[in-house]
mmCIF file of the N, C-alpha and C atoms, coordinates in Angstrom:
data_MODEL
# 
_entry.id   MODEL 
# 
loop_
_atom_site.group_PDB 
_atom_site.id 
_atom_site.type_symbol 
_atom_site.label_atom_id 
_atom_site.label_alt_id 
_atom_site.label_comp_id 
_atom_site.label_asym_id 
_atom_site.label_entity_id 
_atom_site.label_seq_id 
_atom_site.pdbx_PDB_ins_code 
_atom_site.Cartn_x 
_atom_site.Cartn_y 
_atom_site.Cartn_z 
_atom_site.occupancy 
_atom_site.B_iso_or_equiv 
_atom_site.pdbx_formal_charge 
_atom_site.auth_seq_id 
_atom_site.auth_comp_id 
_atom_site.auth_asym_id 
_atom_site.auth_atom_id 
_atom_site.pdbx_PDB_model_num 
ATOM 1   N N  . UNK A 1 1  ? 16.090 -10.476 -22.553 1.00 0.00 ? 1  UNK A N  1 
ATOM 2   C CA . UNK A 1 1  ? 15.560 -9.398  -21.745 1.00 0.00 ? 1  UNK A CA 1 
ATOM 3   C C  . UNK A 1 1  ? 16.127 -9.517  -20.331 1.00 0.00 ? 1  UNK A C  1 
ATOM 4   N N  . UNK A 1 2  ? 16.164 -8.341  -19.664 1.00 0.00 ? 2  UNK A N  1 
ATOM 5   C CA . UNK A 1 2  ? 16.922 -8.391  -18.173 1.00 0.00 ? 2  UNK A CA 1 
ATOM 6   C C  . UNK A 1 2  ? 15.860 -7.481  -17.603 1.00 0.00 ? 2  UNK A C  1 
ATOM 7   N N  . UNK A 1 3  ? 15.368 -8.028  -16.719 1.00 0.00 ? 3  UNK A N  1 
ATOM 8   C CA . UNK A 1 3  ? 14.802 -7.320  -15.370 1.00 0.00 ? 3  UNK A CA 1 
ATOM 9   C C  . UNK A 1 3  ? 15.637 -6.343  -14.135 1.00 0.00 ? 3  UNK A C  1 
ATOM 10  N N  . UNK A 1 4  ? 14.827 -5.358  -14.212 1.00 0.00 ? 4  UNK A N  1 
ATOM 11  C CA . UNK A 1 4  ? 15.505 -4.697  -13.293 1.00 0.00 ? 4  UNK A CA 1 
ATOM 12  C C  . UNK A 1 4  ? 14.939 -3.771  -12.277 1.00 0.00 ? 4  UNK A C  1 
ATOM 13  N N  . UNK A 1 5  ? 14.748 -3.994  -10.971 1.00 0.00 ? 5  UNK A N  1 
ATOM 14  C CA . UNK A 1 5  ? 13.614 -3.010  -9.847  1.00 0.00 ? 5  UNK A CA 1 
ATOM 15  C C  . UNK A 1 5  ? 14.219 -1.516  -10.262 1.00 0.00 ? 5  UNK A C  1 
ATOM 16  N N  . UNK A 1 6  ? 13.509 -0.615  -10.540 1.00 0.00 ? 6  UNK A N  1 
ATOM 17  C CA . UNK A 1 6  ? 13.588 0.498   -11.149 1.00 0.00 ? 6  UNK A CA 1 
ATOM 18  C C  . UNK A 1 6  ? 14.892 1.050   -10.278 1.00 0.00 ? 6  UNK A C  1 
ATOM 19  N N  . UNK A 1 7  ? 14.656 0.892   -8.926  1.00 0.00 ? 7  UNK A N  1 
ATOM 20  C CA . UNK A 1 7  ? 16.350 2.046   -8.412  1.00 0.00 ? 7  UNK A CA 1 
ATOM 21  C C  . UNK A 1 7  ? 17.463 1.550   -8.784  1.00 0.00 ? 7  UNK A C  1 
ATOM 22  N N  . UNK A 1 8  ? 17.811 0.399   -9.566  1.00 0.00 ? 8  UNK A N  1 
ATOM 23  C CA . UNK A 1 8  ? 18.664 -0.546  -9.958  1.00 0.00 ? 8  UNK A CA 1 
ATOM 24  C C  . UNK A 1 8  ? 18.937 0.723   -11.652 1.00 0.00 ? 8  UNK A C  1 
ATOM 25  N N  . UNK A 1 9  ? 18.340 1.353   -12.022 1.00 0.00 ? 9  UNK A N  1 
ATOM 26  C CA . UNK A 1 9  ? 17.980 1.818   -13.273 1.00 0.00 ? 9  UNK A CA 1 
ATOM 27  C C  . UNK A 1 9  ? 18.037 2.750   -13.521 1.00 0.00 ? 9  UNK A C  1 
ATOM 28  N N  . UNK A 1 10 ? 18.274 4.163   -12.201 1.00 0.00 ? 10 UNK A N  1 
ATOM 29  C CA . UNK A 1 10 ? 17.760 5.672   -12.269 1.00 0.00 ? 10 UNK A CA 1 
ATOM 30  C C  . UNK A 1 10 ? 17.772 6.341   -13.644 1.00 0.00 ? 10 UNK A C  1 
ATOM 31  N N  . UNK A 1 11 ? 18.329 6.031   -14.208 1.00 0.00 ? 11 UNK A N  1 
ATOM 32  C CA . UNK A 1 11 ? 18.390 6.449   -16.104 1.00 0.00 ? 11 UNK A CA 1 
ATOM 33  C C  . UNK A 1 11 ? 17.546 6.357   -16.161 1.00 0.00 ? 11 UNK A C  1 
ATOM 34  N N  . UNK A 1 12 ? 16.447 5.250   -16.221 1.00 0.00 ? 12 UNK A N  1 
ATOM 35  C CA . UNK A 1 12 ? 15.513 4.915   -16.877 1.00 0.00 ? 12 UNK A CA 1 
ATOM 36  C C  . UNK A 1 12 ? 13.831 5.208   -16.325 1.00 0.00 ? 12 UNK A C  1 
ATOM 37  N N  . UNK A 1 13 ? 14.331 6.478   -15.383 1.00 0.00 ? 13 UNK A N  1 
ATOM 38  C CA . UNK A 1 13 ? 13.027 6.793   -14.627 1.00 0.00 ? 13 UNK A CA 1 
ATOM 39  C C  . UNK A 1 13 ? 12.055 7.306   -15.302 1.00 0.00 ? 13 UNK A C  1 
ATOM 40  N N  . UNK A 1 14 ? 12.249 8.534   -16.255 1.00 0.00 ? 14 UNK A N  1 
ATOM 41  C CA . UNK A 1 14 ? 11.234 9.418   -16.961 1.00 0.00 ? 14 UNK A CA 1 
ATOM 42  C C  . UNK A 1 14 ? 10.535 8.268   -17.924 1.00 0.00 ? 14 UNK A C  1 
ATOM 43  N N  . UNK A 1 15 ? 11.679 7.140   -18.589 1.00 0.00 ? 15 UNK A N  1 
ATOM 44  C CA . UNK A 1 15 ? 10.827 6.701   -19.532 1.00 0.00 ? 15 UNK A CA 1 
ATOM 45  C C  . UNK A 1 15 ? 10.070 5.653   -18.770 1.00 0.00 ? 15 UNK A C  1 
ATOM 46  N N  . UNK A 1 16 ? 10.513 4.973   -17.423 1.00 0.00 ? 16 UNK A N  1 
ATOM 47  C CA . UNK A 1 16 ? 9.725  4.102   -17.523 1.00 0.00 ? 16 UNK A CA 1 
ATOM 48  C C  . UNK A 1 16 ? 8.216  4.496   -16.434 1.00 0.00 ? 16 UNK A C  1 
ATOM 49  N N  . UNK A 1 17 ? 8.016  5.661   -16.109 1.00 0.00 ? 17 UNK A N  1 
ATOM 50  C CA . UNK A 1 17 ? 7.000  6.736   -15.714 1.00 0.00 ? 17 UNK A CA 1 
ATOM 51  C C  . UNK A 1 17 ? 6.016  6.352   -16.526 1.00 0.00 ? 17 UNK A C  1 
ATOM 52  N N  . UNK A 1 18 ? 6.969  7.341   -17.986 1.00 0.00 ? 18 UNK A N  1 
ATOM 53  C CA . UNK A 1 18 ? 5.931  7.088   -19.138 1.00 0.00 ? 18 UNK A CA 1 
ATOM 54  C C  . UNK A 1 18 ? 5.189  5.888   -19.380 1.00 0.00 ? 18 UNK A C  1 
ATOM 55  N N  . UNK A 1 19 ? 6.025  5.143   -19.261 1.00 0.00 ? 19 UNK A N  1 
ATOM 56  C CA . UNK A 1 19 ? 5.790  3.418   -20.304 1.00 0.00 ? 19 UNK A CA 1 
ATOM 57  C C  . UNK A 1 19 ? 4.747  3.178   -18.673 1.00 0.00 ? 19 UNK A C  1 
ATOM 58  N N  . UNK A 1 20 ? 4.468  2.905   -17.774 1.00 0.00 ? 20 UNK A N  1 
ATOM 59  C CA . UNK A 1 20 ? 3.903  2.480   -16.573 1.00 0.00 ? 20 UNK A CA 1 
ATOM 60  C C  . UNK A 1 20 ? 2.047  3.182   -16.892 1.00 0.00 ? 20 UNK A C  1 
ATOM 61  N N  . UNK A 1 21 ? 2.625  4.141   -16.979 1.00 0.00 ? 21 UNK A N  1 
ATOM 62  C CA . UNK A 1 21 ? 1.472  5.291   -17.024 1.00 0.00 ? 21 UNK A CA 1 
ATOM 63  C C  . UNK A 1 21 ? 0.296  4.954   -18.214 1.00 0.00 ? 21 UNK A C  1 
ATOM 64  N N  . UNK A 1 22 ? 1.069  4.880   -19.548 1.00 0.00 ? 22 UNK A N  1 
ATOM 65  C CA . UNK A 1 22 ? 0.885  4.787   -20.978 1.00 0.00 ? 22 UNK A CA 1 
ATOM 66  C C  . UNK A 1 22 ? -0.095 3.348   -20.671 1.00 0.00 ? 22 UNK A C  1 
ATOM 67  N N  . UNK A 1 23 ? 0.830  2.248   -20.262 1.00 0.00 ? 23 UNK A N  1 
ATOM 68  C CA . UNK A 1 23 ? -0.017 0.800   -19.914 1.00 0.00 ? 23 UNK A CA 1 
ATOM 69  C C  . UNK A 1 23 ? -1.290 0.818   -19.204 1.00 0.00 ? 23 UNK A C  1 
ATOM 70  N N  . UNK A 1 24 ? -0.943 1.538   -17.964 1.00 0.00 ? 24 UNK A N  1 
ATOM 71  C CA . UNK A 1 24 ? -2.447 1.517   -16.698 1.00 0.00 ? 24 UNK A CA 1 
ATOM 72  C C  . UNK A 1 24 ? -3.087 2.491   -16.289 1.00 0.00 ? 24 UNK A C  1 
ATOM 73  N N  . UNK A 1 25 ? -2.313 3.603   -16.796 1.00 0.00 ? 25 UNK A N  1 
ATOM 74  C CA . UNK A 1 25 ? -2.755 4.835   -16.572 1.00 0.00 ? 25 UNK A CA 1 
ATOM 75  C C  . UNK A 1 25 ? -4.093 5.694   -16.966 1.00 0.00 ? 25 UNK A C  1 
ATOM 76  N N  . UNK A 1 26 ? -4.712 7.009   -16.816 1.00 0.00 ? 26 UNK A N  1 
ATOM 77  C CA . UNK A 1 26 ? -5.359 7.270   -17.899 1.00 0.00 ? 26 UNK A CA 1 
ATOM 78  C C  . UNK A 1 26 ? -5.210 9.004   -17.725 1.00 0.00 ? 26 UNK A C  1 
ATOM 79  N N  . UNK A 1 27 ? -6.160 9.617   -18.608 1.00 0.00 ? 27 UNK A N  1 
ATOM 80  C CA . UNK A 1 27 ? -5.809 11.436  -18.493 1.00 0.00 ? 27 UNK A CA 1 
ATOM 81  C C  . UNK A 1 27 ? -5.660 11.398  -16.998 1.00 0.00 ? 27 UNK A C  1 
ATOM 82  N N  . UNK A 1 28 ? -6.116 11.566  -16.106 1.00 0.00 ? 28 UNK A N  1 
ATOM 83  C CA . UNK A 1 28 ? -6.500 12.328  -14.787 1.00 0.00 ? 28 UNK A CA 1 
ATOM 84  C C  . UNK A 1 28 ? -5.433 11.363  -13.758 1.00 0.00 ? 28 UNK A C  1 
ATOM 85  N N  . UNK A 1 29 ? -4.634 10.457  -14.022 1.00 0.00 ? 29 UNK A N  1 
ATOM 86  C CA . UNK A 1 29 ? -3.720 10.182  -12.863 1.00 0.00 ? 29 UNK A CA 1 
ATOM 87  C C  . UNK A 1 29 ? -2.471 9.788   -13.417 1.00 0.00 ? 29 UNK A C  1 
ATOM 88  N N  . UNK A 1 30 ? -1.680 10.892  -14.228 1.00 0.00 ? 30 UNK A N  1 
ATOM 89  C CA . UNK A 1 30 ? -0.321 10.850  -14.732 1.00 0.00 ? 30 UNK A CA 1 
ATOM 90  C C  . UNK A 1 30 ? 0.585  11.514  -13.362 1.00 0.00 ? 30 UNK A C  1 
ATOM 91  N N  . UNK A 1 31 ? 0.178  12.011  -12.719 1.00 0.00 ? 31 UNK A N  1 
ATOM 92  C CA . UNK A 1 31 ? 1.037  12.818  -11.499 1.00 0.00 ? 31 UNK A CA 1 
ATOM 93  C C  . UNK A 1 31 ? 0.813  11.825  -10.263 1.00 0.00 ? 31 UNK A C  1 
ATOM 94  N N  . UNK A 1 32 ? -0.336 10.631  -10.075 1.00 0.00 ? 32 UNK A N  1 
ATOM 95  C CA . UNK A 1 32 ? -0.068 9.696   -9.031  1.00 0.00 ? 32 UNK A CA 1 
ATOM 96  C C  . UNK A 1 32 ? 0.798  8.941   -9.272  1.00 0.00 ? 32 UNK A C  1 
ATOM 97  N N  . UNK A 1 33 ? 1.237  8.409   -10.898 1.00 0.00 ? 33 UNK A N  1 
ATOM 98  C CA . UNK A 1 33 ? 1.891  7.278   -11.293 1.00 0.00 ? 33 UNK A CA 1 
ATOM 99  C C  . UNK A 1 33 ? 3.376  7.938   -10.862 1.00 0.00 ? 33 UNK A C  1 
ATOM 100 N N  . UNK A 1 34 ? 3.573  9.356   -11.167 1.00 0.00 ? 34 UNK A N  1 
ATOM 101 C CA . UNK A 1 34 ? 4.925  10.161  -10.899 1.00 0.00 ? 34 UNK A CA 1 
ATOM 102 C C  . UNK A 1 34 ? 5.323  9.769   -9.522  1.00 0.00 ? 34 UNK A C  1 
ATOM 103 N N  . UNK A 1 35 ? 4.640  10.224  -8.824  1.00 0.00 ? 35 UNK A N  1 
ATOM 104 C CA . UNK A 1 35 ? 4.707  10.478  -7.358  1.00 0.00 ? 35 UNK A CA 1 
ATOM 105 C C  . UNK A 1 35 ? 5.026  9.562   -6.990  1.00 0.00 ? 35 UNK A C  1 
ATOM 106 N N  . UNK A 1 36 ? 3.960  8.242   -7.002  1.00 0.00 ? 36 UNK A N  1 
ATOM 107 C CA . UNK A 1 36 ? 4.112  6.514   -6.607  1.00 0.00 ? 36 UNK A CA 1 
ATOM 108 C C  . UNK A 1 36 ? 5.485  6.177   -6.649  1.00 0.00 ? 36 UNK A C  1 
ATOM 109 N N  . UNK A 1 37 ? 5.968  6.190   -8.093  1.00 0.00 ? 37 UNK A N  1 
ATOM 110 C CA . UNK A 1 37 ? 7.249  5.512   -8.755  1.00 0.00 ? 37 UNK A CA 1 
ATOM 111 C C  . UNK A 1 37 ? 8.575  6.585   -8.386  1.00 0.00 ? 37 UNK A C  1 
ATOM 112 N N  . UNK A 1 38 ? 8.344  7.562   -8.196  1.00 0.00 ? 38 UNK A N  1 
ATOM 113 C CA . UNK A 1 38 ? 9.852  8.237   -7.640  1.00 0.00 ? 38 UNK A CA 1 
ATOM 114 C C  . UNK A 1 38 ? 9.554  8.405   -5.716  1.00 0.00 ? 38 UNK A C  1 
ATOM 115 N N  . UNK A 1 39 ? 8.520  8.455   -5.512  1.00 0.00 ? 39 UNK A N  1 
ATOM 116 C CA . UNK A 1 39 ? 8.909  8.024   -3.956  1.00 0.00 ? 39 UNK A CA 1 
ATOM 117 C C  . UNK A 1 39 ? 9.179  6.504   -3.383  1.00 0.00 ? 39 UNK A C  1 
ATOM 118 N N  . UNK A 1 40 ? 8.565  5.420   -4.170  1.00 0.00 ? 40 UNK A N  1 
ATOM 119 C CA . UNK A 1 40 ? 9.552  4.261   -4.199  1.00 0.00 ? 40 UNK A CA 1 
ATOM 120 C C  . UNK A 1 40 ? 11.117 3.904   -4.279  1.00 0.00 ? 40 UNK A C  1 
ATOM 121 N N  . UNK A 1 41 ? 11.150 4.922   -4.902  1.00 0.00 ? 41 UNK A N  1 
ATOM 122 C CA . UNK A 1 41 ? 13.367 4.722   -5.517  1.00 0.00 ? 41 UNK A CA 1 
ATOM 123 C C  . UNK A 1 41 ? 13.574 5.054   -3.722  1.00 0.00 ? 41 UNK A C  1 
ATOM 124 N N  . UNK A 1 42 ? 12.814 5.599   -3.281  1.00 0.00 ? 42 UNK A N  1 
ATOM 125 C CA . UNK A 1 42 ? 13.649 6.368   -1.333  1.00 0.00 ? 42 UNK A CA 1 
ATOM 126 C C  . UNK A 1 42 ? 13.817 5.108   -0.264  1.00 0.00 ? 42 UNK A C  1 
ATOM 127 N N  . UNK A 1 43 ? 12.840 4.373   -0.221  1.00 0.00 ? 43 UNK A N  1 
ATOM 128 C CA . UNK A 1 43 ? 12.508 3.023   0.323   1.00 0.00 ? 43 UNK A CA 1 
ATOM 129 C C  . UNK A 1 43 ? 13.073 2.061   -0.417  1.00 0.00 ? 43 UNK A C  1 
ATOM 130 N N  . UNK A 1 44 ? 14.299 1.405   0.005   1.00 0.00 ? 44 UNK A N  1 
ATOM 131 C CA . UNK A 1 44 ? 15.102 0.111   -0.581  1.00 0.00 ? 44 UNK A CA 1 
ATOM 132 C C  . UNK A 1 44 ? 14.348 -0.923  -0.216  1.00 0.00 ? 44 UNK A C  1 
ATOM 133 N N  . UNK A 1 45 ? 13.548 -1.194  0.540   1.00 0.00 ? 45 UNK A N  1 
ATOM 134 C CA . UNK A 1 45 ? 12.982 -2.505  1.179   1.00 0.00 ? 45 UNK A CA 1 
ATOM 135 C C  . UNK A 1 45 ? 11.136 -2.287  1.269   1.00 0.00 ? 45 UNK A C  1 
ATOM 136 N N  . UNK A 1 46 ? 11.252 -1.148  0.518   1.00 0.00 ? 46 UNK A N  1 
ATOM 137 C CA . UNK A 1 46 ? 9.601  -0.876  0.919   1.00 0.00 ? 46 UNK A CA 1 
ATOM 138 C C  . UNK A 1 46 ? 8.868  -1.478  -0.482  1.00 0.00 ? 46 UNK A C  1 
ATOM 139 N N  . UNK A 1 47 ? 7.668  -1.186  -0.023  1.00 0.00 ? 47 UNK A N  1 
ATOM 140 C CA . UNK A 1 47 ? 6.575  -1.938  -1.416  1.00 0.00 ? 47 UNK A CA 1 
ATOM 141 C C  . UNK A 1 47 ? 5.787  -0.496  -1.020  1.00 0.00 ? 47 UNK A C  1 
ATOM 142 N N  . UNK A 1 48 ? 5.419  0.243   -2.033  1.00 0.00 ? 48 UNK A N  1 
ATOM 143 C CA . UNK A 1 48 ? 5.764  -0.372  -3.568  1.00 0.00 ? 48 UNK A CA 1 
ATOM 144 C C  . UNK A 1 48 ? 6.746  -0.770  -4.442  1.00 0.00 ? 48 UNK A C  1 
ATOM 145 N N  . UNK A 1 49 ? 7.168  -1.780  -5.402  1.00 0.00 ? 49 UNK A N  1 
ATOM 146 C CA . UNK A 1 49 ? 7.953  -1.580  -6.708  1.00 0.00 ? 49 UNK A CA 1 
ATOM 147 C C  . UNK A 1 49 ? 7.826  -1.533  -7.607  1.00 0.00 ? 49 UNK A C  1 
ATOM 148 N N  . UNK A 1 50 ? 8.526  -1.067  -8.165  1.00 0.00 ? 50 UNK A N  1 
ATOM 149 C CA . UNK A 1 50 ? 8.703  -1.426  -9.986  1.00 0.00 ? 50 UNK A CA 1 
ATOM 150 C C  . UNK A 1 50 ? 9.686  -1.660  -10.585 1.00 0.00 ? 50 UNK A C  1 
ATOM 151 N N  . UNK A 1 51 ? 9.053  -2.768  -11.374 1.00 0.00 ? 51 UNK A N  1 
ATOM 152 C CA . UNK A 1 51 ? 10.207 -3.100  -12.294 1.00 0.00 ? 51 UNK A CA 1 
ATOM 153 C C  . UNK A 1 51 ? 10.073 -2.898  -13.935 1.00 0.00 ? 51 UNK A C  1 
ATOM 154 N N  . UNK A 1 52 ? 11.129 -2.677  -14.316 1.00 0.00 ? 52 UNK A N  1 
ATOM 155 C CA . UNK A 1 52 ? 11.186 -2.978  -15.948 1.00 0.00 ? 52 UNK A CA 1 
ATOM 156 C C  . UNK A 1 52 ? 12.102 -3.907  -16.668 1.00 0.00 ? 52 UNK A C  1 
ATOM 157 N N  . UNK A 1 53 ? 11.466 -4.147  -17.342 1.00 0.00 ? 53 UNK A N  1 
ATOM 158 C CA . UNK A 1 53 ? 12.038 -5.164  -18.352 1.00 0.00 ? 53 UNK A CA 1 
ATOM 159 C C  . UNK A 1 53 ? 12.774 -4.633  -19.526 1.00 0.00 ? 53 UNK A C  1 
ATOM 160 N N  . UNK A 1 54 ? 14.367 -5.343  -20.170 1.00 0.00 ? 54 UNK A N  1 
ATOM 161 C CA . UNK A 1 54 ? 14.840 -3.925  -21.100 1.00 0.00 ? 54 UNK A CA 1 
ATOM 162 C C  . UNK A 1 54 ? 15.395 -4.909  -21.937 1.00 0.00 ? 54 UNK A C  1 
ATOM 163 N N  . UNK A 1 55 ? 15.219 -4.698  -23.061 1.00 0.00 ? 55 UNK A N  1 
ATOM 164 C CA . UNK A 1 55 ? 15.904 -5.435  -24.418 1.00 0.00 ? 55 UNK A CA 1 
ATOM 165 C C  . UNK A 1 55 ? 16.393 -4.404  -25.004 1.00 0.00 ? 55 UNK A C  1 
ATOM 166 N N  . UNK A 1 56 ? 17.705 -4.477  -25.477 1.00 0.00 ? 56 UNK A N  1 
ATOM 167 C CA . UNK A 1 56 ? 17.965 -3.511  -26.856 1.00 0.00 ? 56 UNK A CA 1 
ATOM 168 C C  . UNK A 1 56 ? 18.282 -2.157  -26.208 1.00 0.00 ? 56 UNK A C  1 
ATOM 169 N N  . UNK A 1 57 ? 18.540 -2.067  -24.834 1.00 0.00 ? 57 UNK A N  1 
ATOM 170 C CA . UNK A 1 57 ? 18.478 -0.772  -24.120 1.00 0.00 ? 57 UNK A CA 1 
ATOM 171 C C  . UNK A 1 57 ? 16.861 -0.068  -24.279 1.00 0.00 ? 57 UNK A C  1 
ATOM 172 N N  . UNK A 1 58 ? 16.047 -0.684  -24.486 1.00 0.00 ? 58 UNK A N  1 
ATOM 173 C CA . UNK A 1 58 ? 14.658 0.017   -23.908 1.00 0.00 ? 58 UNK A CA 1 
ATOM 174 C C  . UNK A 1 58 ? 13.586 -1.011  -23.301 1.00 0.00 ? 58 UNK A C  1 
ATOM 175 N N  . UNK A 1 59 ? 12.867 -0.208  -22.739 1.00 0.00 ? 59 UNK A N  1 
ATOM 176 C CA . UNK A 1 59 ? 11.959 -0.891  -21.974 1.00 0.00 ? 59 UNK A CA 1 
ATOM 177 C C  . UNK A 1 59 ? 10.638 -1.394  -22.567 1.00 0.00 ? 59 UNK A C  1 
ATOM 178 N N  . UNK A 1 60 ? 10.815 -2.691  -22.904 1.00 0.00 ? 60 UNK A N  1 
ATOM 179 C CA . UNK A 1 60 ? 9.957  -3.508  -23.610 1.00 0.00 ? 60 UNK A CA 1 
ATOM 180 C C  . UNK A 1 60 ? 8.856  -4.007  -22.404 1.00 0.00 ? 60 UNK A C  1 
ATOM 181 N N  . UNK A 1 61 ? 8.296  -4.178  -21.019 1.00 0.00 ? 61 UNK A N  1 
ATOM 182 C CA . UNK A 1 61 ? 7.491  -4.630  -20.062 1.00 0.00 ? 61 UNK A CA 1 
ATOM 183 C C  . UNK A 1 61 ? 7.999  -3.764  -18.923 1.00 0.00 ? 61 UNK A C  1 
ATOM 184 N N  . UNK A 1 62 ? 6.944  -4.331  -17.901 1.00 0.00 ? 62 UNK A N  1 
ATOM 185 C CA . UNK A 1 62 ? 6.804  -3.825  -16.437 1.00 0.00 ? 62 UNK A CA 1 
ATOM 186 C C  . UNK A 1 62 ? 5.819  -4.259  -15.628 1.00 0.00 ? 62 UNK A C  1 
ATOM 187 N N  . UNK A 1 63 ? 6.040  -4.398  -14.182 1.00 0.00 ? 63 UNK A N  1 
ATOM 188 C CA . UNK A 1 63 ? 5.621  -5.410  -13.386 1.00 0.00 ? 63 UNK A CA 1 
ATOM 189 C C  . UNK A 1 63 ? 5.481  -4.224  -11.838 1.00 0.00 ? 63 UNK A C  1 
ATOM 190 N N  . UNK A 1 64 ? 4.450  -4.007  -11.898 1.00 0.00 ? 64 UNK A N  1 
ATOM 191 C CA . UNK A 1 64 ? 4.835  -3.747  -10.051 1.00 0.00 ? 64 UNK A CA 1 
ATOM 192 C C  . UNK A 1 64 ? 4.172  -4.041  -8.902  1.00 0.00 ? 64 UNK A C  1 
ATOM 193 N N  . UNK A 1 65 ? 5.079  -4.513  -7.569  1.00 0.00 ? 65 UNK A N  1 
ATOM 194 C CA . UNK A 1 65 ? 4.423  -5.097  -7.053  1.00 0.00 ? 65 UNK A CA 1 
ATOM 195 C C  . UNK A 1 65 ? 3.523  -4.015  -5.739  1.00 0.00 ? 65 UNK A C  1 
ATOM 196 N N  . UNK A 1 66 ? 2.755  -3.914  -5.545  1.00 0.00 ? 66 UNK A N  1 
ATOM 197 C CA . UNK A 1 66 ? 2.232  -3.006  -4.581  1.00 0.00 ? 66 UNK A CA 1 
ATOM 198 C C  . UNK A 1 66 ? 1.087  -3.661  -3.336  1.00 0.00 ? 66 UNK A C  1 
ATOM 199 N N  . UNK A 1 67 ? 0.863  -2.749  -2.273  1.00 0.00 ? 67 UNK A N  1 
ATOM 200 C CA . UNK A 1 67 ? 0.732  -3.848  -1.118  1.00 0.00 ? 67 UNK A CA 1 
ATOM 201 C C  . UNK A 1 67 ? -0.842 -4.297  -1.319  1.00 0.00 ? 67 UNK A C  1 
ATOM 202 N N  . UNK A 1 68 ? -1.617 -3.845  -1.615  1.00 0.00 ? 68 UNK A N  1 
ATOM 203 C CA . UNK A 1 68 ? -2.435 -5.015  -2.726  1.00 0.00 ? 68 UNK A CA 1 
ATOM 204 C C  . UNK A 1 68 ? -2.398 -5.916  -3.240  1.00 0.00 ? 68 UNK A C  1 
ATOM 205 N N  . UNK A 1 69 ? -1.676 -6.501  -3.846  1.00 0.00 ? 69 UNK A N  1 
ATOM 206 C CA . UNK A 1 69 ? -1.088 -7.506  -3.746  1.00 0.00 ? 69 UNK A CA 1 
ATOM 207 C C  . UNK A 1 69 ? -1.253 -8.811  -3.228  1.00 0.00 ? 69 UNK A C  1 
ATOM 208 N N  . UNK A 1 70 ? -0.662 -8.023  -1.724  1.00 0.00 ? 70 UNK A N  1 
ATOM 209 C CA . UNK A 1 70 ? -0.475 -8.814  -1.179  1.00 0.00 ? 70 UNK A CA 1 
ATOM 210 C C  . UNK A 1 70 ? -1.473 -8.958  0.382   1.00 0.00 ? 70 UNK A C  1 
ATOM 211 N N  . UNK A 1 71 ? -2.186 -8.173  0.508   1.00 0.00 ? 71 UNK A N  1 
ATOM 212 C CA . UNK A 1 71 ? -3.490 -8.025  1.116   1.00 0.00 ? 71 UNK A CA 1 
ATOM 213 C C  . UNK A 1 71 ? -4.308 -9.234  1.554   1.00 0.00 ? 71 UNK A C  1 
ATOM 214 N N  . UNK A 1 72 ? -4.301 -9.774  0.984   1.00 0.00 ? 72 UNK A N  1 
ATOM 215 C CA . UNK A 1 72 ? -5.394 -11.203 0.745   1.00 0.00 ? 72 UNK A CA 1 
ATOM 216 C C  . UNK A 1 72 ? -5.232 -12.442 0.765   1.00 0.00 ? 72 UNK A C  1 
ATOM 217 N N  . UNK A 1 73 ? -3.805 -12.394 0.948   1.00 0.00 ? 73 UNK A N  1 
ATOM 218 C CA . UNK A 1 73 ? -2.848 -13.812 1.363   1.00 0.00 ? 73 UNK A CA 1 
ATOM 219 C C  . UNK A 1 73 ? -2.739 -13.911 2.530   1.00 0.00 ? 73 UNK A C  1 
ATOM 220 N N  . UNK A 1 74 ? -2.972 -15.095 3.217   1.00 0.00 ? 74 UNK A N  1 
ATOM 221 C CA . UNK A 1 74 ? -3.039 -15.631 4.294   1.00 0.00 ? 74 UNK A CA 1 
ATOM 222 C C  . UNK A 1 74 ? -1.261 -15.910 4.580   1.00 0.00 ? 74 UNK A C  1 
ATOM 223 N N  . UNK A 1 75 ? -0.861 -16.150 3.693   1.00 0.00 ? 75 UNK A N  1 
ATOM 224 C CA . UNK A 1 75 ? 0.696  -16.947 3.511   1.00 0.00 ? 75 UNK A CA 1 
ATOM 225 C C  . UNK A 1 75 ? 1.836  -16.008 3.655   1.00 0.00 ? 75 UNK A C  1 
ATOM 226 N N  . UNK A 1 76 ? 1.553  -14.726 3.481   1.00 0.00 ? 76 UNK A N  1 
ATOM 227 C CA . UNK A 1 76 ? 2.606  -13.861 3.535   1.00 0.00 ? 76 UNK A CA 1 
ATOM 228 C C  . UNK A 1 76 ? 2.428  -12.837 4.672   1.00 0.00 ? 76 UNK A C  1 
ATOM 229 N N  . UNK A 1 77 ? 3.582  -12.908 5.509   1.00 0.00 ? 77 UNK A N  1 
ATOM 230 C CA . UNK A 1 77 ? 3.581  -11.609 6.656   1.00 0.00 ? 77 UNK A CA 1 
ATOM 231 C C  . UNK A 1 77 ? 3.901  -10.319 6.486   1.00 0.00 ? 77 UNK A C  1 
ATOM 232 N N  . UNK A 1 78 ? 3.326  -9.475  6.169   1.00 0.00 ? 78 UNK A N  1 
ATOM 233 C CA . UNK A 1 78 ? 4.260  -8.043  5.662   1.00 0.00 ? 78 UNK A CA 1 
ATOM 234 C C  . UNK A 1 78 ? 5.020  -7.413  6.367   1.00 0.00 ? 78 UNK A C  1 
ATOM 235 N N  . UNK A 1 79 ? 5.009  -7.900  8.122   1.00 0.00 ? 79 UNK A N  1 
ATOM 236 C CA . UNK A 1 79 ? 6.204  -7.190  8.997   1.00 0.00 ? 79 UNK A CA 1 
ATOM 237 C C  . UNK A 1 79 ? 7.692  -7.130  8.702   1.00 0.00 ? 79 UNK A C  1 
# 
C-alpha cells in the first residue's frame, strides 16, 4: 500500500470524497465532507488533510489530519 496526501492524487478526488464520507459520514453532511476535502487541495501547508491509502490502484484506507487534533497538545505549535 502507498500513502498519499490527497493533492498528491487529484484523480482520486470524487472517489476518495466518497470513501471519507461512506467511513464518517452520515445522510445530512455529504456536502461538508465535499467542501472540507476540495478546499484543502488550495492550501499546500494548511490543515486540514487527507490522505489515502491505495493498493491495486484503489483506495483501500484514509487518515485525516484536522486542527483538532491537534488542539490539546501542549507539544505542538501551530504557528
Amino acid at each position: 500500500m502507498k500513502i498519499f496526501e490527497l493533492s498528491e492524487q487529484p484523480n482520486q478526488l470524487e472517489e476518495a470524497i466518497q470513501f471519507f464520507w461512506k467511513c464518517w459520514g452520515n445522510d445530512s453532511n455529504l456536502n461538508f465532507y465535499d467542501d472540507c476535502i476540495r478546499n484543502s487541495l488550495d492550501k499546500k501547508n494548511a490543515i486540514p488533510k487527507f490522505y489515502i491509502g491505495i493498493e491495486s490502484e484503489q483506495i483501500v484506507g484514509t487518515y485525516a489530519l484536522i486542527i483538532n487534533d491537534l488542539k490539546n497538545s501542549c507539544t505542538i505549535d501551530l504557528k
